[in-house]
DRENZAGU-794157 format. One record per atom (N, C-alpha, C, CB): x, y, z; residue number from 1; atom name. Coordinates in Angstrom, 3 decimals. Each point is the difference from the previous one (the first is absolute). Glycine has a CB too. Example, Ala and Ser with C-alpha at 12.3 -4.5 7.8 and 13.67 -1.06 7.14 Angstrom:
2
<<13.190; -5.690; 7.800>; 1; 'N'> <<-0.890; 1.190; 0.000>; 1; 'CA'> <<0.900; 1.200; 0.000>; 1; 'C'> <<-1.892; -1.173; 1.246>; 1; 'CB'> <<1.542; 2.223; -1.966>; 2; 'N'> <<0.820; 1.190; 0.060>; 2; 'CA'> <<-0.770; 1.090; 0.730>; 2; 'C'> <<1.184; -0.628; -2.145>; 2; 'CB'> 
END
This chain:
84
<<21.141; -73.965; 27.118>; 1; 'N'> <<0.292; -1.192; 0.767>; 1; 'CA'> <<1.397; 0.127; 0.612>; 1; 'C'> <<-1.504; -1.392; -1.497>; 1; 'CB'> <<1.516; 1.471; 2.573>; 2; 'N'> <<1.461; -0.453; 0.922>; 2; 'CA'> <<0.455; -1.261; 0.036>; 2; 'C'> <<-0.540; 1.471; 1.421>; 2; 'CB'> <<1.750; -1.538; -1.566>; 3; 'N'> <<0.966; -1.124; -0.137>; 3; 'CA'> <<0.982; -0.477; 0.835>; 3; 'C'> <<-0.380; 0.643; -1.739>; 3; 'CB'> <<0.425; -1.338; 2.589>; 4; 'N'> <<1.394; -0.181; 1.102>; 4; 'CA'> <<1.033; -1.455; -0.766>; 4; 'C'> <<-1.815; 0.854; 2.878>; 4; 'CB'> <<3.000; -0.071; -3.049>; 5; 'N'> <<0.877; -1.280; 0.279>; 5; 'CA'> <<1.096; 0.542; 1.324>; 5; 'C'> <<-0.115; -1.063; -2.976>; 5; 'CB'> <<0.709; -0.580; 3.224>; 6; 'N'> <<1.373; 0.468; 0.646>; 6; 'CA'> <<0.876; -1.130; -0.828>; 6; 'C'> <<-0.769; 1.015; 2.785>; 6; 'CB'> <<1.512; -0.133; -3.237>; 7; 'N'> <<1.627; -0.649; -0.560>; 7; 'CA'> <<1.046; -0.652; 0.929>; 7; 'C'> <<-0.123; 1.858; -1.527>; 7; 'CB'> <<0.513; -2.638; 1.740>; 8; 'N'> <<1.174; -0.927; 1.150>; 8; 'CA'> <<1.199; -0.069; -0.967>; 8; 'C'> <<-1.750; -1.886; 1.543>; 8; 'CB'> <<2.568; 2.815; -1.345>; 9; 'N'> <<1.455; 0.281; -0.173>; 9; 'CA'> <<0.729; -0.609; 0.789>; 9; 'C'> <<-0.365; 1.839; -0.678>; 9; 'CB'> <<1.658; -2.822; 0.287>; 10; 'N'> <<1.044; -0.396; 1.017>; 10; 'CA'> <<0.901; 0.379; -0.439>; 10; 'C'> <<-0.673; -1.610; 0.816>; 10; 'CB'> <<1.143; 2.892; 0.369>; 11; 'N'> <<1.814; 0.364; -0.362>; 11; 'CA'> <<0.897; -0.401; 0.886>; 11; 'C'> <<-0.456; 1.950; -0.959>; 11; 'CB'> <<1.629; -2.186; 0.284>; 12; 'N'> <<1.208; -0.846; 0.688>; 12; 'CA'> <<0.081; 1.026; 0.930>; 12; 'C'> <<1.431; -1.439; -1.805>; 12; 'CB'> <<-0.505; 0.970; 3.118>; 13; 'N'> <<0.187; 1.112; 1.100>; 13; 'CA'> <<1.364; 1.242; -0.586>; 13; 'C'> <<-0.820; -2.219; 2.277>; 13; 'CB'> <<1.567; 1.934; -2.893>; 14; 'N'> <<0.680; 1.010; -0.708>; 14; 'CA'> <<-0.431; 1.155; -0.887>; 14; 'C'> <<1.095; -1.735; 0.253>; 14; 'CB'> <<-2.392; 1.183; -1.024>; 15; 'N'> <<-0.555; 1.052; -0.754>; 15; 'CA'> <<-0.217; 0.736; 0.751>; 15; 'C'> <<-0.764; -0.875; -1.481>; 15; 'CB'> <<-0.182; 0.520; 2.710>; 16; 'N'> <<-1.356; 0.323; 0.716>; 16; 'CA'> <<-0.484; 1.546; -0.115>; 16; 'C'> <<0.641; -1.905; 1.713>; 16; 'CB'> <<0.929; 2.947; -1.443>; 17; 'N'> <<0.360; 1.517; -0.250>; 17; 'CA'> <<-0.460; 0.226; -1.322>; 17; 'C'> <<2.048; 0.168; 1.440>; 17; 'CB'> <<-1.098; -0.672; -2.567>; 18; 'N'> <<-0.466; 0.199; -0.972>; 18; 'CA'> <<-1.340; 0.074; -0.547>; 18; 'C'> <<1.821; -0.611; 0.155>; 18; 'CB'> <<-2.972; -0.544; 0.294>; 19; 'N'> <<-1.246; 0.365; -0.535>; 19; 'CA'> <<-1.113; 0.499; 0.797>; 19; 'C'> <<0.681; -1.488; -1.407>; 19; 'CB'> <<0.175; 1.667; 2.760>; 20; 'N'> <<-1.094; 0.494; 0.647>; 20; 'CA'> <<-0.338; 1.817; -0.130>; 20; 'C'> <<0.621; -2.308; 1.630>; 20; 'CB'> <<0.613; 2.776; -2.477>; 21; 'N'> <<-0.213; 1.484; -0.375>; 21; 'CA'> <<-0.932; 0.341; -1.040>; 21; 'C'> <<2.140; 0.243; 0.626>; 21; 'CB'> <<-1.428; -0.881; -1.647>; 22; 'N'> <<-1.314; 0.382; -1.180>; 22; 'CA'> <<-1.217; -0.683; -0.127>; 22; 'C'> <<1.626; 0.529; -1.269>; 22; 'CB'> <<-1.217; -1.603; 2.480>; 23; 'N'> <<-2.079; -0.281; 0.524>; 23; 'CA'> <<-0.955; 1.115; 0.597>; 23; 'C'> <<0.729; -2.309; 0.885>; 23; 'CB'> <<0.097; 2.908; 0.162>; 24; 'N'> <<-0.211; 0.547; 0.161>; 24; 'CA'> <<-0.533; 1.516; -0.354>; 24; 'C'> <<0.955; -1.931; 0.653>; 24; 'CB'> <<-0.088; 2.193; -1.858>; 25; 'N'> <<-0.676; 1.334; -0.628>; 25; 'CA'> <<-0.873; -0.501; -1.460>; 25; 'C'> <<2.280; 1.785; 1.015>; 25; 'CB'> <<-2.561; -2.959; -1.591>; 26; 'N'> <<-0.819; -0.787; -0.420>; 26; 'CA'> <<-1.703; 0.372; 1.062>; 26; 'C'> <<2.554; -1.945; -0.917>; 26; 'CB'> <<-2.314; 1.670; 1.659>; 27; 'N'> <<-1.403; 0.339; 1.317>; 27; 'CA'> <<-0.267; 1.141; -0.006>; 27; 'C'> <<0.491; -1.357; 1.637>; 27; 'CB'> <<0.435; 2.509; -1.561>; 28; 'N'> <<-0.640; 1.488; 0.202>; 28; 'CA'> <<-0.569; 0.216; -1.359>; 28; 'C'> <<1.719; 1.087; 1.795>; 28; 'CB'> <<-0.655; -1.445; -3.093>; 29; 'N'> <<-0.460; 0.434; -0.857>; 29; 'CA'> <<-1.310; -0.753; -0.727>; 29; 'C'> <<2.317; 0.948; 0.101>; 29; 'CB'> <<-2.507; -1.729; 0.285>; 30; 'N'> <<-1.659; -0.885; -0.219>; 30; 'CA'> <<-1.158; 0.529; 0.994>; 30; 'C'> <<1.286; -2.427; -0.547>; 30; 'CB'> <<-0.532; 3.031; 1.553>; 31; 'N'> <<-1.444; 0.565; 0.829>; 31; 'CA'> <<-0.370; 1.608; -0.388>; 31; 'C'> <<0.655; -1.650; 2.299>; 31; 'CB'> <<0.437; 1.924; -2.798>; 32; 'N'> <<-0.181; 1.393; -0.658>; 32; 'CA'> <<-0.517; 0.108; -1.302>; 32; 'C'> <<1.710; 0.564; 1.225>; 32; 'CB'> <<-1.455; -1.210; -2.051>; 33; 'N'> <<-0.428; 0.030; -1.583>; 33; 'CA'> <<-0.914; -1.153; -0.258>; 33; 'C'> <<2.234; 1.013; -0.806>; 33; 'CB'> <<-2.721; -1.832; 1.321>; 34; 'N'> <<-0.790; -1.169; -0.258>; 34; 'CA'> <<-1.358; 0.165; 0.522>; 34; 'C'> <<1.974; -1.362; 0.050>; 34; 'CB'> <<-2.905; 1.840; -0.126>; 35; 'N'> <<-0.737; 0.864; 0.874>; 35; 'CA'> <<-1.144; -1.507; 0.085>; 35; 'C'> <<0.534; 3.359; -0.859>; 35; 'CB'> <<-0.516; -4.323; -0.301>; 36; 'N'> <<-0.687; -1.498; 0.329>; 36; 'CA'> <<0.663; -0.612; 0.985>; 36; 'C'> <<-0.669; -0.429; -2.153>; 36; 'CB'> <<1.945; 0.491; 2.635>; 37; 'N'> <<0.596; -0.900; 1.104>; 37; 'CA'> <<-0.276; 0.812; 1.151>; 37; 'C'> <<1.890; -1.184; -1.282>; 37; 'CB'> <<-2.623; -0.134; 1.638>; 38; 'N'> <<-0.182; 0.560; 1.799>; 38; 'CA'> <<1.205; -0.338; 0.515>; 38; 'C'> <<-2.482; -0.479; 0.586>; 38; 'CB'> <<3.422; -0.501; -0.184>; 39; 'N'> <<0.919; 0.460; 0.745>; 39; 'CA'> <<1.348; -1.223; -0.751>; 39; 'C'> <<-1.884; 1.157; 2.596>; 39; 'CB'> <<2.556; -0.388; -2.598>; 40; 'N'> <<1.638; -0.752; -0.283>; 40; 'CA'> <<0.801; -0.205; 1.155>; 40; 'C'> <<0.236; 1.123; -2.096>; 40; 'CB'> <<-0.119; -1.517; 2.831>; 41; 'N'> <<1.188; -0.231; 0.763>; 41; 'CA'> <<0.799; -1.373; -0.491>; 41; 'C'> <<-1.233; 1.288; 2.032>; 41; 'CB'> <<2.295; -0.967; -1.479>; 42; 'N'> <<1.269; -1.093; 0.810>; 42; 'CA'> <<0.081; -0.598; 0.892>; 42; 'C'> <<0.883; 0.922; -0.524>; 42; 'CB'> <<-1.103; -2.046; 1.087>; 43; 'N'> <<0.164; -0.535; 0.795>; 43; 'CA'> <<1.516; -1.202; 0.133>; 43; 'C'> <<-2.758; 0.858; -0.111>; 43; 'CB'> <<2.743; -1.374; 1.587>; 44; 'N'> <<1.339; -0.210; 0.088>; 44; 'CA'> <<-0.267; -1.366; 1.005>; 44; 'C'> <<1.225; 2.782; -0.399>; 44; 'CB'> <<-0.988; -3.693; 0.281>; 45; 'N'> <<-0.911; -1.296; 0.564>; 45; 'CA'> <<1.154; -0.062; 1.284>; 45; 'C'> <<-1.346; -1.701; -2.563>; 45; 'CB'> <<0.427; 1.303; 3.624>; 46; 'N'> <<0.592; 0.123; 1.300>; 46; 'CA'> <<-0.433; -1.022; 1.118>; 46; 'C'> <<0.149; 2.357; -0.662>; 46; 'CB'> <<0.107; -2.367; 1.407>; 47; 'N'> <<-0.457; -1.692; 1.472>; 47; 'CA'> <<-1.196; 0.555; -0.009>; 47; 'C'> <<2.050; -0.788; 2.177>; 47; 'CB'> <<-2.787; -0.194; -1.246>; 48; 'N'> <<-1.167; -0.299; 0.614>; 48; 'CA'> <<-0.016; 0.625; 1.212>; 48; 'C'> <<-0.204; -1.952; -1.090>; 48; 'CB'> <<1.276; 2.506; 1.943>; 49; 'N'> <<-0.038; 0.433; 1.203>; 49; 'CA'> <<-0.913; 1.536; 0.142>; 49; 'C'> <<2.426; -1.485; 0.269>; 49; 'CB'> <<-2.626; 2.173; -1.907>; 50; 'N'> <<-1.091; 1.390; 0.287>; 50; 'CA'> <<-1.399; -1.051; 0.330>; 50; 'C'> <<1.093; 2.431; -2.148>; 50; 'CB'> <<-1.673; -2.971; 0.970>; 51; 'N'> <<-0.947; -0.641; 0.572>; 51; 'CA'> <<-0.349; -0.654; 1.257>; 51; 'C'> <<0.251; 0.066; -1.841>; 51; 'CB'> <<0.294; -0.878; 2.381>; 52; 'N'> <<0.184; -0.271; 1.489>; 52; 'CA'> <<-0.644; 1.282; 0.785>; 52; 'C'> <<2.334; -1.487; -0.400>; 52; 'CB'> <<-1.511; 2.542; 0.198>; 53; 'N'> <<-0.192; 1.349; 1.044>; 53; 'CA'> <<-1.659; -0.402; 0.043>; 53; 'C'> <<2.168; 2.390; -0.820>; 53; 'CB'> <<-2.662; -2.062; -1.393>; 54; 'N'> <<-1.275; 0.748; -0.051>; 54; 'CA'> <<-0.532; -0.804; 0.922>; 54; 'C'> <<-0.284; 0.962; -2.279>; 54; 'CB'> <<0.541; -2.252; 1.926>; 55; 'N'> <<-1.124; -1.211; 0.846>; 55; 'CA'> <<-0.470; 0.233; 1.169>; 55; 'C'> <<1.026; -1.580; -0.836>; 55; 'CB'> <<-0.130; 2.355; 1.641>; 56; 'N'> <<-0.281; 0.305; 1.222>; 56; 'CA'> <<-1.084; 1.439; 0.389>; 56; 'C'> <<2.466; -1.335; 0.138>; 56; 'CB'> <<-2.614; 1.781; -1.004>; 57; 'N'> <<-0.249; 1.459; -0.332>; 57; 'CA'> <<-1.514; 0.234; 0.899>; 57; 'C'> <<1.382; 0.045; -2.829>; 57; 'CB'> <<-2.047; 1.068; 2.854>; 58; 'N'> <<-1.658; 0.101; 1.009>; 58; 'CA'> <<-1.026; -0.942; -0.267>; 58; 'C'> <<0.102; 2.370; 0.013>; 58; 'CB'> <<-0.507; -2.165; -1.255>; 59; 'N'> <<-0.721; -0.209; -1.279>; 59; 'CA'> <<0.472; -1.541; -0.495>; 59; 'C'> <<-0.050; 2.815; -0.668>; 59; 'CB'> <<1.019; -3.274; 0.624>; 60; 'N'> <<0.004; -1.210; -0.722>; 60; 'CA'> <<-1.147; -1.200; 0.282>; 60; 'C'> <<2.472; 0.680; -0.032>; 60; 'CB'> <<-2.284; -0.849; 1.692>; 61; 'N'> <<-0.746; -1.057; 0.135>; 61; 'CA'> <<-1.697; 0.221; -0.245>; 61; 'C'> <<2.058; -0.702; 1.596>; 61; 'CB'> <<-3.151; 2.347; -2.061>; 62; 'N'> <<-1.057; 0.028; -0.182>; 62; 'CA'> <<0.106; -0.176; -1.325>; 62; 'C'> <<-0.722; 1.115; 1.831>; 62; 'CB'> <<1.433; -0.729; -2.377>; 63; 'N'> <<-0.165; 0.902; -1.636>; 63; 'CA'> <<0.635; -2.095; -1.140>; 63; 'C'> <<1.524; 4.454; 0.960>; 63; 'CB'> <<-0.864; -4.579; -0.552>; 64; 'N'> <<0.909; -1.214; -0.585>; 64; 'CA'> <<-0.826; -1.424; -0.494>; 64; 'C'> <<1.924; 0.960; 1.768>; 64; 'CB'> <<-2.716; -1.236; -0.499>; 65; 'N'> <<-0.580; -1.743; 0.089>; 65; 'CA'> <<-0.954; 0.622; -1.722>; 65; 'C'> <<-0.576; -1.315; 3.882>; 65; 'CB'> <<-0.513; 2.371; -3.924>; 66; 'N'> <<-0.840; -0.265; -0.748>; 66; 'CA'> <<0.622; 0.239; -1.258>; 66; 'C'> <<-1.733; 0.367; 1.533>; 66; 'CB'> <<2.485; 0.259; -1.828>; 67; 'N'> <<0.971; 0.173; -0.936>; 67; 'CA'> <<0.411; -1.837; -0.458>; 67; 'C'> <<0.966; 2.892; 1.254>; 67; 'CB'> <<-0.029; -3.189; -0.832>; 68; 'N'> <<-0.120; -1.362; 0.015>; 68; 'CA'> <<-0.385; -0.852; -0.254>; 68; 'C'> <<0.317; 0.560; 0.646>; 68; 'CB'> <<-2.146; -0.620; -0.127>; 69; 'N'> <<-0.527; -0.905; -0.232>; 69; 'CA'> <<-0.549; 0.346; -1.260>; 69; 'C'> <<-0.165; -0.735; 2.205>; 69; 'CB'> <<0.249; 2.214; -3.075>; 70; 'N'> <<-1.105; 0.166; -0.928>; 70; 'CA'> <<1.732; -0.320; -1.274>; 70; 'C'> <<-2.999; 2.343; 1.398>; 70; 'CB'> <<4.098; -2.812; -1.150>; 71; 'N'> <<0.604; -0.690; -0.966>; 71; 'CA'> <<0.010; -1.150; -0.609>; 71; 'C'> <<0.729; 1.171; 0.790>; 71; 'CB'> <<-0.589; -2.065; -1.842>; 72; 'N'> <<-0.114; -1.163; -1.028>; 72; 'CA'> <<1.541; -0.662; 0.103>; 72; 'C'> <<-1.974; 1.275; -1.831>; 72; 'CB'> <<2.613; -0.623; 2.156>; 73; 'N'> <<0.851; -0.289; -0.191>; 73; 'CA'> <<1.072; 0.335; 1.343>; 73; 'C'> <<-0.979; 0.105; -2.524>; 73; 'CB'> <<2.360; -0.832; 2.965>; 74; 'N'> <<0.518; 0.316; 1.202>; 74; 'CA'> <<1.349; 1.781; -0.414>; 74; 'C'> <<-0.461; -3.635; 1.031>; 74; 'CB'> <<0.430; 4.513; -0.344>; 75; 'N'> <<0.806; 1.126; -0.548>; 75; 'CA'> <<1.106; -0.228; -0.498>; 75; 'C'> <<-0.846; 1.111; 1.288>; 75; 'CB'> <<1.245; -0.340; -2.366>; 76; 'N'> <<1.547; -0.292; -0.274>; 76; 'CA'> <<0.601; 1.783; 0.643>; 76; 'C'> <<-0.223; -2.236; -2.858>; 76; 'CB'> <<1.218; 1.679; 3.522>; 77; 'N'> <<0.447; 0.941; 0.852>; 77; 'CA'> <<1.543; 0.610; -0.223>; 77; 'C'> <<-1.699; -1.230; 1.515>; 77; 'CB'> <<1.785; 1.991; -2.117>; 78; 'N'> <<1.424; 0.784; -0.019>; 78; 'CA'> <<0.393; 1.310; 0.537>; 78; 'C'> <<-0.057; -1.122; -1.746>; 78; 'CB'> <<0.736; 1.711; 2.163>; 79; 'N'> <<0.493; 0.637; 1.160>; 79; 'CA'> <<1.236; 1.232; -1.090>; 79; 'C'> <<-0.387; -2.684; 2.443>; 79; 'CB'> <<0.098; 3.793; -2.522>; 80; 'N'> <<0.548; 0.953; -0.546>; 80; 'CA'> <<-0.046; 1.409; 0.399>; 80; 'C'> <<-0.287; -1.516; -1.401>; 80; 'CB'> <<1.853; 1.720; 1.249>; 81; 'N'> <<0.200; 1.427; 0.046>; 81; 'CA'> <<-0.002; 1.045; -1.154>; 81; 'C'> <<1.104; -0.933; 1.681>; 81; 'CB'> <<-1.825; 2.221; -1.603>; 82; 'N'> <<-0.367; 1.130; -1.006>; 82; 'CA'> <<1.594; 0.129; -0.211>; 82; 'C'> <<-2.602; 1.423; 0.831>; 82; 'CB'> <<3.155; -1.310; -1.876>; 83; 'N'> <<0.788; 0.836; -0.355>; 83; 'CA'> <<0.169; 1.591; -0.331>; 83; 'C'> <<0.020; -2.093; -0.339>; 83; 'CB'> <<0.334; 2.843; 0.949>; 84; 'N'> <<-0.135; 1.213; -0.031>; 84; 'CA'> <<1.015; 0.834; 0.282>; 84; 'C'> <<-1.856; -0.599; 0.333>; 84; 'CB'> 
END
């Protein structure tokens, strides 16, 4: 059985260096030796202005409405950068 969580870390903007290193090698070393984890990353929470772009994208306006309509619920939407 596969398992997904995501963890929501808040670091002060002074740390930010500090934990974004050994998060970082935390990730390689879970994708290398953890052979049950499909994927570890870092992420780094960021504006709404990437989304915007996607919105505009070829594909949004075919691919999106039915998507949409086959949800229960309205999206919760957050906007992040890979750390890498």
């Amino acid at each position: 059985m596969q398992v997904a969580f995501i963890a929501k870390l808040f670091v002060t903007p002074e740390k930010k260096d500090e934990f974004e290193a050994p998060q970082k090698m935390l990730s390689v070393l879970t994708q290398n030796y953890e052979a049950d984890t499909v994927v570890c990353d870092c992420l780094r929470h960021r504006d709404e202005a990437v989304f915007e772009t996607h919105q505009k994208g070829a594909c949004h306006d075919d691919l999106v409405p039915p998507i949409l309509e086959a949800l229960t619920e309205e999206v919760d939407l957050e906007v992040f950068d890979l750390i890498e």
